[in-house]
ZAMARGU-4260 file (C-alpha; in steps of 0.2 Angstrom, whole numbers, plus 5000, padded with zeros to 4 digits):
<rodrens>
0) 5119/5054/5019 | 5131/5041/5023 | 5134/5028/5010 | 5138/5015/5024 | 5119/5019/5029
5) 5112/5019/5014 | 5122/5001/5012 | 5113/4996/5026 | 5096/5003/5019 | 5097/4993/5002
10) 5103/4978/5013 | 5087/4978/5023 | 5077/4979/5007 | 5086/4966/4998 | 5087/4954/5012
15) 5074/4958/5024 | 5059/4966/5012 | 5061/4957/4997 | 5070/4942/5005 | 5079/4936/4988
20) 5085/4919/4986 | 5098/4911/4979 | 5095/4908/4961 | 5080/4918/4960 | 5075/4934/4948
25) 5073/4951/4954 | 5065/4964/4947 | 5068/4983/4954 | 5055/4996/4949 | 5062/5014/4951
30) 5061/5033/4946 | 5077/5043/4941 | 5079/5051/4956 | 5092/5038/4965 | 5102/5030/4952
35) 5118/5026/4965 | 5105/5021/4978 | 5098/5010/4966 | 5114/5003/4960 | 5116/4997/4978
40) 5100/4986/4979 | 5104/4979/4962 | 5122/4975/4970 | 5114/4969/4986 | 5103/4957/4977
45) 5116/4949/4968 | 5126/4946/4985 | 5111/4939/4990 | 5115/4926/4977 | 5101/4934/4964
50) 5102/4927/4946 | 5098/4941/4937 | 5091/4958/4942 | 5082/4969/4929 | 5078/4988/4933
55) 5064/4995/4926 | 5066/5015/4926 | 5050/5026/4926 | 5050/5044/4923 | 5033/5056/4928
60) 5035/5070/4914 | 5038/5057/4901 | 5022/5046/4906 | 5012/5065/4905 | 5019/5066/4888
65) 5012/5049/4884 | 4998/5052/4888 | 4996/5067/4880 | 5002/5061/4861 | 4997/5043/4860
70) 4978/5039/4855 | 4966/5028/4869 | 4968/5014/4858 | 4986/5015/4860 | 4988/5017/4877
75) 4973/5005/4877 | 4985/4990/4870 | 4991/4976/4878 | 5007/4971/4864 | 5011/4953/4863
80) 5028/4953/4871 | 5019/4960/4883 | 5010/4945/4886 | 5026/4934/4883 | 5035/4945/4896
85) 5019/4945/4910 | 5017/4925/4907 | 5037/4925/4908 | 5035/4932/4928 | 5021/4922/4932
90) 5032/4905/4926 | 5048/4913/4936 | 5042/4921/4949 | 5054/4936/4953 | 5055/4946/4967
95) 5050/4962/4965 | 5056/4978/4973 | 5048/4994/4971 | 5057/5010/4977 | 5046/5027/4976
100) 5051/5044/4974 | 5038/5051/4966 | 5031/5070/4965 | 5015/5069/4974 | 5010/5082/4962
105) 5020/5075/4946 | 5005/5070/4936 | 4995/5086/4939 | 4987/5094/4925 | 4985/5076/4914
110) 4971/5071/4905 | 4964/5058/4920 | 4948/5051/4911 | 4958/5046/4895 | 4973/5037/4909
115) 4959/5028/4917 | 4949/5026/4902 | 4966/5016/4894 | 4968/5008/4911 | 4951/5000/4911
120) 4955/4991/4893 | 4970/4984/4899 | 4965/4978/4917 | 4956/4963/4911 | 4969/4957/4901
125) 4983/4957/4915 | 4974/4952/4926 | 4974/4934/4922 | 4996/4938/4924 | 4991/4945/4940
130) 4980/4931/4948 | 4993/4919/4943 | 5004/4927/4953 | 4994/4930/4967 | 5003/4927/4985
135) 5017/4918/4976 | 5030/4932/4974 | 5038/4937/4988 | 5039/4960/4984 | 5041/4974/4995
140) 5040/4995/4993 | 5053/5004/5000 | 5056/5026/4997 | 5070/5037/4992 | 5071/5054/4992
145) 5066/5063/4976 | 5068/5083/4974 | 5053/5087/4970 | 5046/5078/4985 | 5057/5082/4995
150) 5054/5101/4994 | 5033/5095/4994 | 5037/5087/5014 | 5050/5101/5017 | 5044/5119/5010
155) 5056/5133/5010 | 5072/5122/5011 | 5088/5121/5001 | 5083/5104/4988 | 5100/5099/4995
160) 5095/5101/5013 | 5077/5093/5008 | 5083/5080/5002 | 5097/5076/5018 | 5080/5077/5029
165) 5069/5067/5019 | 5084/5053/5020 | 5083/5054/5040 | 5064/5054/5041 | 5064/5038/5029
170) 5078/5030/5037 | 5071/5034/5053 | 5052/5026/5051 | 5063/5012/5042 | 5070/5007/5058
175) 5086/5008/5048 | 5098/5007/5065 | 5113/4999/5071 | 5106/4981/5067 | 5092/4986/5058
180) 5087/4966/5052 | 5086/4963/5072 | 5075/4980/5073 | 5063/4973/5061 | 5063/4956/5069
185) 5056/4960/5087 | 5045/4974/5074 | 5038/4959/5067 | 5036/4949/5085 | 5025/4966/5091
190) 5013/4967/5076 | 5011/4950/5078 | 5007/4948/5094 | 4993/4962/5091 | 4985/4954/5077
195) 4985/4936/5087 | 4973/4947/5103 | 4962/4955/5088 | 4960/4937/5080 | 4955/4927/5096
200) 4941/4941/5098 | 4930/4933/5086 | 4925/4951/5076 | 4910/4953/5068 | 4909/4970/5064
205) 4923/4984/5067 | 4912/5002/5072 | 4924/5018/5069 | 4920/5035/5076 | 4928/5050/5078
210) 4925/5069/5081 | 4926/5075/5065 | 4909/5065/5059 | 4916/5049/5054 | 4903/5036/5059
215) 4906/5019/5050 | 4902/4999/5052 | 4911/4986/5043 | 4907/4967/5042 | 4922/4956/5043
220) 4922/4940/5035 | 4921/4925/5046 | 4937/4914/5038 | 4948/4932/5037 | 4960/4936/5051
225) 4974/4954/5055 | 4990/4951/5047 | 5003/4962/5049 | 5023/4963/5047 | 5030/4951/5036
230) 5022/4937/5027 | 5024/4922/5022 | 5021/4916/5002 | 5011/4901/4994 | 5031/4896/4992
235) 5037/4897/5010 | 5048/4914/5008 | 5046/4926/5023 | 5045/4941/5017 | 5041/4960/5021
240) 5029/4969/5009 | 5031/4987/5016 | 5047/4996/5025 | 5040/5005/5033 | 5023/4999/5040
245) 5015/4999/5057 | 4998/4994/5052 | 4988/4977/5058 | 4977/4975/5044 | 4962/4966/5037
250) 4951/4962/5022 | 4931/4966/5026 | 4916/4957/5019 | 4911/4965/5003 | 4895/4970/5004
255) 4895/4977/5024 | 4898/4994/5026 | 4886/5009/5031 | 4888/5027/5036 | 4901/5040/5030
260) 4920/5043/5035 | 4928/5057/5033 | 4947/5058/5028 | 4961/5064/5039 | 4976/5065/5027
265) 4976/5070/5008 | 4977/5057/4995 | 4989/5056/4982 | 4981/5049/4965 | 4989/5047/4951
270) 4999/5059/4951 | 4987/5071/4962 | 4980/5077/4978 | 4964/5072/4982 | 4961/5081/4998
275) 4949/5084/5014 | 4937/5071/5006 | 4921/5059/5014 | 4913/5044/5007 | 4896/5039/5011
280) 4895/5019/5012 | 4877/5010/5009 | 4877/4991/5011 | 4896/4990/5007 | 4895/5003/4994
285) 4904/5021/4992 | 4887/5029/4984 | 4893/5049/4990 | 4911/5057/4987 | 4914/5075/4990
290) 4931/5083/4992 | 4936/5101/4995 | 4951/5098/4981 | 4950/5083/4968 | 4933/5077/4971
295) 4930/5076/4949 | 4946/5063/4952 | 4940/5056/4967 | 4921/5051/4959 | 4934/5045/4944
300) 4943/5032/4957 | 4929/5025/4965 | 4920/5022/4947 | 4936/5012/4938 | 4928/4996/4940
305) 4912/4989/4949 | 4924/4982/4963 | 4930/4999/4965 | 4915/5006/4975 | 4920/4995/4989
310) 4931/4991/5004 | 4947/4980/5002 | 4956/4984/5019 | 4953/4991/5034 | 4970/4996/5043
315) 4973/4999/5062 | 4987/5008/5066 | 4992/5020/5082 | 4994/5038/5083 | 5009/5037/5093
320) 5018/5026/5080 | 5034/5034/5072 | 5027/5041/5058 | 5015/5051/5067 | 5025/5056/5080
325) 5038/5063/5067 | 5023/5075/5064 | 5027/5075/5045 | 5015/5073/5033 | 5025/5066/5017
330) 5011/5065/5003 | 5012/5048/4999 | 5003/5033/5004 | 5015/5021/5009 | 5022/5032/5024
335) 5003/5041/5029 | 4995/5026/5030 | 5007/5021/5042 | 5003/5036/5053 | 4986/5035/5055
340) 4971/5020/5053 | 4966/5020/5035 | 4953/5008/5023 | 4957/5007/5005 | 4945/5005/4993
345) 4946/4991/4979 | 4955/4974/4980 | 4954/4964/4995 | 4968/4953/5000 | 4967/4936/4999
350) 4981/4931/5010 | 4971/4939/5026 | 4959/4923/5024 | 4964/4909/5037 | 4976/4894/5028
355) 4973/4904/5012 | 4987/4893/5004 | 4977/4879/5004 | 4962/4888/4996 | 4962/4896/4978
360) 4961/4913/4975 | 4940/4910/4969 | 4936/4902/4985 | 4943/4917/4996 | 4935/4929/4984
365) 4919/4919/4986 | 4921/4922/5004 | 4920/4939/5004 | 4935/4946/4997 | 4932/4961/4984
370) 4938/4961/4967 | 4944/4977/4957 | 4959/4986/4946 | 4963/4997/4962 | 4967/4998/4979
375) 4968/5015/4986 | 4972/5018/5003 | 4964/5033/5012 | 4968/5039/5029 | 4956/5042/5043
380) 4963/5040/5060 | 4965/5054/5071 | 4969/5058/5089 | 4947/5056/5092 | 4946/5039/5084
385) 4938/5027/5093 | 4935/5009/5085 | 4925/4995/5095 | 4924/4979/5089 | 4908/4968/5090
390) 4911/4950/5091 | 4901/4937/5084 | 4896/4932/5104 | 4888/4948/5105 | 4903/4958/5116
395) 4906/4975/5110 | 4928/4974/5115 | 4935/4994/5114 | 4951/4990/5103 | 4956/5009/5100
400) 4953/5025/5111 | 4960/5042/5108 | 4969/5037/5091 | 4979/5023/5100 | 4978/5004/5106
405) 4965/5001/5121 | 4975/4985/5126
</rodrens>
């Protein structure tokens, strides 16, 4: 791939996902796979006038190896720098960038029930980091090509020829053209206008069906409203959270959810495939979860923590959006969720209450919002899925026929 496009690519990240500012610390989270292409965000950053930027590398087999050798207890501890360095972000406030390349299959063969077991003693200790934080920091996950998962989205390739497709599929669904900042300007203006028409329906409950079984009705909270595209942080920073993303989203009332929906896409957990999967919801709760591959996993997710069991998000998002008309299927979330509607069990997000920065982040939980150490987005949409919203006048407004938008 052109290094003048992969420029561009790391200055859409910097400037237009991220959105650094001058003075400001940024923080890059990356695997080994894309060193130079990370060397370009980091230098991006400081062009955009970044004080300092720190990456923090991560490495699958090494975190397998971890796993294996250390005790619970270990893996269990929170160390004081720890602390010192999470109450260090939370005074600071650094933008954070996230860059995945991840096998989807990486972590395959780990002991999960002792990584979720150590997982569970340290959530509710960085947790009070991460509250502190919430809808402050302006953050965004972009993708690069890794070898392994290149050769997962493109079998019986070259790595070298896997990886050159990945790039222009990522590129591509990035909207990385000749002015990609202008590209995901009017992006921004579309999603926007969309979620303004969901938002003056007044929705009560959103009713998803589709041929394959899925039958499903979630409650919507009142005070919450569709975001989607960029947002905007309790410090005035526009920013965009995802590259790509085509969803309009919204957090449902915890607590309102009944039937069973079936999923459309596998799930990658952890390091593994969880994979033609349903869920069974009784008055908000996931209380059934079969799967064909993963379900032990599966039950594991859903059971981390009592907020776990429930609905955070419920996503809209076409057929006919790039992603899914690439007719790749790229085993990992950030870009499958963006080519098909999707709910994601756990955490609920606050910032889809209305003039959430004048409430705190108990009050928009109070309101509904659910509560938990995940959020695990599952795909459902499909070319049958039909979604008819019911507004709190008693109209019953078609919203998506036939896997697309019904206005």
């Amino acid at each position: 791939m052109k290094k003048t496009v992969l420029r561009e690519y790391a200055r859409l990240i910097v400037r237009c996902g991220a959105n650094v500012q001058k003075g400001q610390d940024v923080l890059v989270y990356a695997d080994l796979d894309q060193p130079e292409f990370v060397q370009m965000v980091v230098e991006e950053a400081y062009k955009a006038k970044a004080r300092e930027v720190t990456v923090l590398w991560n490495y699958q087999p090494l975190e397998k190896v971890h796993v294996r050798y250390r005790s619970l207890k270990t893996l269990g501890t929170v160390k004081e720098w720890e602390k010192a360095r999470q109450q260090h972000y939370c005074d600071t406030l650094p933008a954070r960038i996230h860059l995945i390349s991840e096998d989807p299959d990486g972590l395959k063969g780990m002991n999960t029930q002792k990584l979720a077991k150590s997982r569970q003693m340290i959530y509710p200790i960085l947790k009070s980091y991460m509250d502190q934080r919430e809808g402050k920091q302006q953050w965004t996950i972009a993708a690069v090509p890794g070898a392994a998962w290149a050769k997962k989205v493109f079998p019986g390739m070259r790595v070298s020829v896997a990886m050159e497709k990945l790039w222009e599929a990522i590129l591509f669904t990035a909207r990385v053209t000749e002015d990609p900042v202008k590209a995901w300007q009017e992006h921004n203006a579309n999603l926007k206008a969309r979620c303004d028409y969901l938002n003056n329906l007044g929705i009560d409950k959103l009713h998803f069906t589709a041929d394959n079984g899925t039958d499903l009705t979630v409650g919507m909270i009142p005070e919450a409203i569709f975001c989607g595209g960029g947002e905007t942080s309790r410090e005035g920073i526009y920013f965009n959270p995802n590259i790509p993303t085509e969803e309009c989203f919204i957090s449902p009332k915890r607590g309102q959810a009944e039937g069973i929906v079936y999923s459309t896409k596998p799930l990658s957990y952890q390091g593994q495939l969880i994979d033609n999967f349903s869920i069974r919801f009784e008055n908000g709760k996931a209380v059934e979860a079969k799967a064909e591959v993963g379900e032990e996993l599966l039950n594991t997710m859903i059971s981390m923590d009592e907020g776990a069991a429930y609905l955070g998000e419920c996503a809209l998002v076409p057929q006919n959006s790039p992603i899914a008309q690439s007719g790749l299927l790229f085993y990992n979330t950030l870009f499958d969720e963006n080519a098909a509607c999707h709910l994601a069990l756990g955490m609920g997000y606050a910032d889809t209450i209305r003039d959430h920065h004048n409430k705190t982040l108990e009050e928009c939980r109070a309101l509904g919002i659910n509560d938990s150490m995940i959020h695990e987005d599952f795909m459902i949409g499909c070319d049958s899925m039909h979604i008819d919203a019911i507004t709190r006048d008693g109209r019953t407004v078609t919203i998506f026929h036939k896997g697309n938008w019904a206005f």
